[in-house]
GULO-804233 format. One line per 8 residues: number of its first residue (from 0); their letters; for each residue x, y, z of N, C-alpha, C. Coordinates in Angstrom, 3 decimals, decimal comma, padded with zeros to 6 digits, always signed. Example, Ala and Ser with C-alpha at 12.3 -4.5 7.8 and 13.67 -1.06 7.14 Angstrom:
2
0) as) +013,190 -005,690 +007,800 +012,300 -004,500 +007,800 +013,200 -003,300 +007,800 ~ +012,850 -002,250 +007,080 +013,670 -001,060 +007,140 +012,900 +000,030 +007,870
***
This chain:
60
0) xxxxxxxx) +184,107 +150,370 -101,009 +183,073 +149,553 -100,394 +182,452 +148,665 -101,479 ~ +182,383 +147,573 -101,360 +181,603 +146,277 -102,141 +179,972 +146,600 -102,270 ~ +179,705 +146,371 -103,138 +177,943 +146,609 -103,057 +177,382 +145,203 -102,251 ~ +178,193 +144,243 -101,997 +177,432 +143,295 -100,708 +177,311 +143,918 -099,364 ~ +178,620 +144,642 -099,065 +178,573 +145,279 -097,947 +177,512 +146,048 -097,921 ~ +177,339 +147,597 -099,088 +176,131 +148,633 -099,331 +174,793 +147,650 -098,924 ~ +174,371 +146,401 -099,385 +173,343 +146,000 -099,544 +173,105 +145,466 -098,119 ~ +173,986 +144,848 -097,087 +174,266 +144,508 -095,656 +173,673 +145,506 -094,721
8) xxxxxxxx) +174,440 +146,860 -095,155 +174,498 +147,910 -094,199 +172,644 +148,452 -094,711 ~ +172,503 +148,705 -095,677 +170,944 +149,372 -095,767 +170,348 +147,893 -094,810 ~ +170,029 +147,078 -094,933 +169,281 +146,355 -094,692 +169,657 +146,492 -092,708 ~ +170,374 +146,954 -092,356 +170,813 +147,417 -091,230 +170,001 +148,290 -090,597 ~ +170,236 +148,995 -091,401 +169,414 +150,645 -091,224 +167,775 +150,450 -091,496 ~ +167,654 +149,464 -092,217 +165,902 +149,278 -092,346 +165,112 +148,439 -090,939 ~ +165,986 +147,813 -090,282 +165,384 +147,058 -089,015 +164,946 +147,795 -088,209 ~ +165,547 +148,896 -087,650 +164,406 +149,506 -086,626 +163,591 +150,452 -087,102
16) xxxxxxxx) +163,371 +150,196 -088,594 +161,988 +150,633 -088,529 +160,648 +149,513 -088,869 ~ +160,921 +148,396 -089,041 +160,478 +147,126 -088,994 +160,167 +146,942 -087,476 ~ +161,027 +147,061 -086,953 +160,861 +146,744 -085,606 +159,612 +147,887 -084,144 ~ +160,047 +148,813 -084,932 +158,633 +149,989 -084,738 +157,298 +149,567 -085,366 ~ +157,204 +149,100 -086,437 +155,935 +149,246 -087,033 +155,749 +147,819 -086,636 ~ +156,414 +146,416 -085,955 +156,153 +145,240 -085,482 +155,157 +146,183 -083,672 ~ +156,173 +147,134 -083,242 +156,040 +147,578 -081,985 +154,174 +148,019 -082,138 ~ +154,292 +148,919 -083,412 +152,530 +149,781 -083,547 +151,562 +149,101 -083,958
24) xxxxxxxx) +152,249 +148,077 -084,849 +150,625 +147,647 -085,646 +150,791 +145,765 -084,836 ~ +151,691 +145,472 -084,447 +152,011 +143,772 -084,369 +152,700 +143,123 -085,978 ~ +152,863 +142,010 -085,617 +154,151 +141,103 -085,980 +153,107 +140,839 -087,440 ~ +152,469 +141,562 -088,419 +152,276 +140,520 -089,315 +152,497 +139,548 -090,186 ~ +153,399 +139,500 -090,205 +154,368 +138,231 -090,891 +153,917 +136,936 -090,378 ~ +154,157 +137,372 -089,366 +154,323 +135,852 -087,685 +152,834 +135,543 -087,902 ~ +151,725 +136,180 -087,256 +150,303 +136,090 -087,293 +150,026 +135,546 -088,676 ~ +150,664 +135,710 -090,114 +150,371 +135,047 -091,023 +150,711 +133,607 -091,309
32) xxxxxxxx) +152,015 +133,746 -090,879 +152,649 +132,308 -090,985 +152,325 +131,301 -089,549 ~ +151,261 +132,000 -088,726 +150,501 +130,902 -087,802 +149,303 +130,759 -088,246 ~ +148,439 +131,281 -089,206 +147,412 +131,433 -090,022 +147,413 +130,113 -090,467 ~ +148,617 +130,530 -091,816 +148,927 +129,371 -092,664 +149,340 +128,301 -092,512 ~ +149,232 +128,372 -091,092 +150,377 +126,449 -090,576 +148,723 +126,028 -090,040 ~ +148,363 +126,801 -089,403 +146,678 +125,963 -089,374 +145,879 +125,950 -090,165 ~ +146,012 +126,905 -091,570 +145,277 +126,245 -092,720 +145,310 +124,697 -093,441 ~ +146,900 +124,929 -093,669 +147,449 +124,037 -093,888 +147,132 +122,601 -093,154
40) xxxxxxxx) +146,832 +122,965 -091,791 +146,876 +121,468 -090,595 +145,343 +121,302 -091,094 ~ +144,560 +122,135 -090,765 +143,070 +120,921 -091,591 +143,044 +120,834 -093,367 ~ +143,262 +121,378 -093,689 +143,415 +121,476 -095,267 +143,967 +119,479 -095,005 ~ +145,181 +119,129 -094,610 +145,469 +118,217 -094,524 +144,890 +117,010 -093,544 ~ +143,962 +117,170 -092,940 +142,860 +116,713 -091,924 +141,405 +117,135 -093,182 ~ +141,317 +117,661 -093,305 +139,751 +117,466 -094,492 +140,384 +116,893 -095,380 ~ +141,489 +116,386 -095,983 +142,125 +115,774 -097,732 +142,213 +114,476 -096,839 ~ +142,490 +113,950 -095,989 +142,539 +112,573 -095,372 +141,380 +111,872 -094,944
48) xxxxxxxx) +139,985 +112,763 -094,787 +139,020 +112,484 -094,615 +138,912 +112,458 -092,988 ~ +139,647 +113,368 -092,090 +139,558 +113,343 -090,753 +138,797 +114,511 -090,760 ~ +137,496 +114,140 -089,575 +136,665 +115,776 -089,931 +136,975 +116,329 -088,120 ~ +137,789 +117,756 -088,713 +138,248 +118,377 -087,751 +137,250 +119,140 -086,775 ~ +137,802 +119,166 -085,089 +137,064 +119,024 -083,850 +137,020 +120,999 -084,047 ~ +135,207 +121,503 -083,353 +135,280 +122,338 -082,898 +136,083 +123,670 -082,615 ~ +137,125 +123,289 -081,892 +138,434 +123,489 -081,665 +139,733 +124,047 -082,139 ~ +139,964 +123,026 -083,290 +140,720 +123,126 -084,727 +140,279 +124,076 -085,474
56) xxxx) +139,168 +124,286 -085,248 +137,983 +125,148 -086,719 +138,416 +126,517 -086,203 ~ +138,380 +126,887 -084,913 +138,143 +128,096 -083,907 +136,681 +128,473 -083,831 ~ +135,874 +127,214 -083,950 +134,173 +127,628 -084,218 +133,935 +127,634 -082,212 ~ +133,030 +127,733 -082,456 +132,620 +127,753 -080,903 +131,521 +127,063 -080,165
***
């Protein structure tokens, strides 16, 4: 057996337990990387001098 294969197959065997702890606690990866795409979206809306709506902020 090739150690690409060894390294294939563990990473095999590690998904459903990724996929349990996505099931118990939620997706944090995902919830981060939608975090960071709306940091990012006013970060780039306050550097342009557009002052972002209510809305955008999640203020209320």
């Amino acid at each position: 057996m090739s150690p690409d294969s060894t390294r294939t197959e563990d990473r095999t065997e590690e998904l459903p337990i990724y996929e349990s702890l996505i099931r118990e606690r939620g997706d944090v990866v995902e919830e981060a990387r939608v975090v960071a795409e709306e940091t990012q979206h006013q970060m780039s809306l306050a550097l342009s001098g557009v002052a972002a709506t209510p809305h955008e902020t999640g203020a209320s």
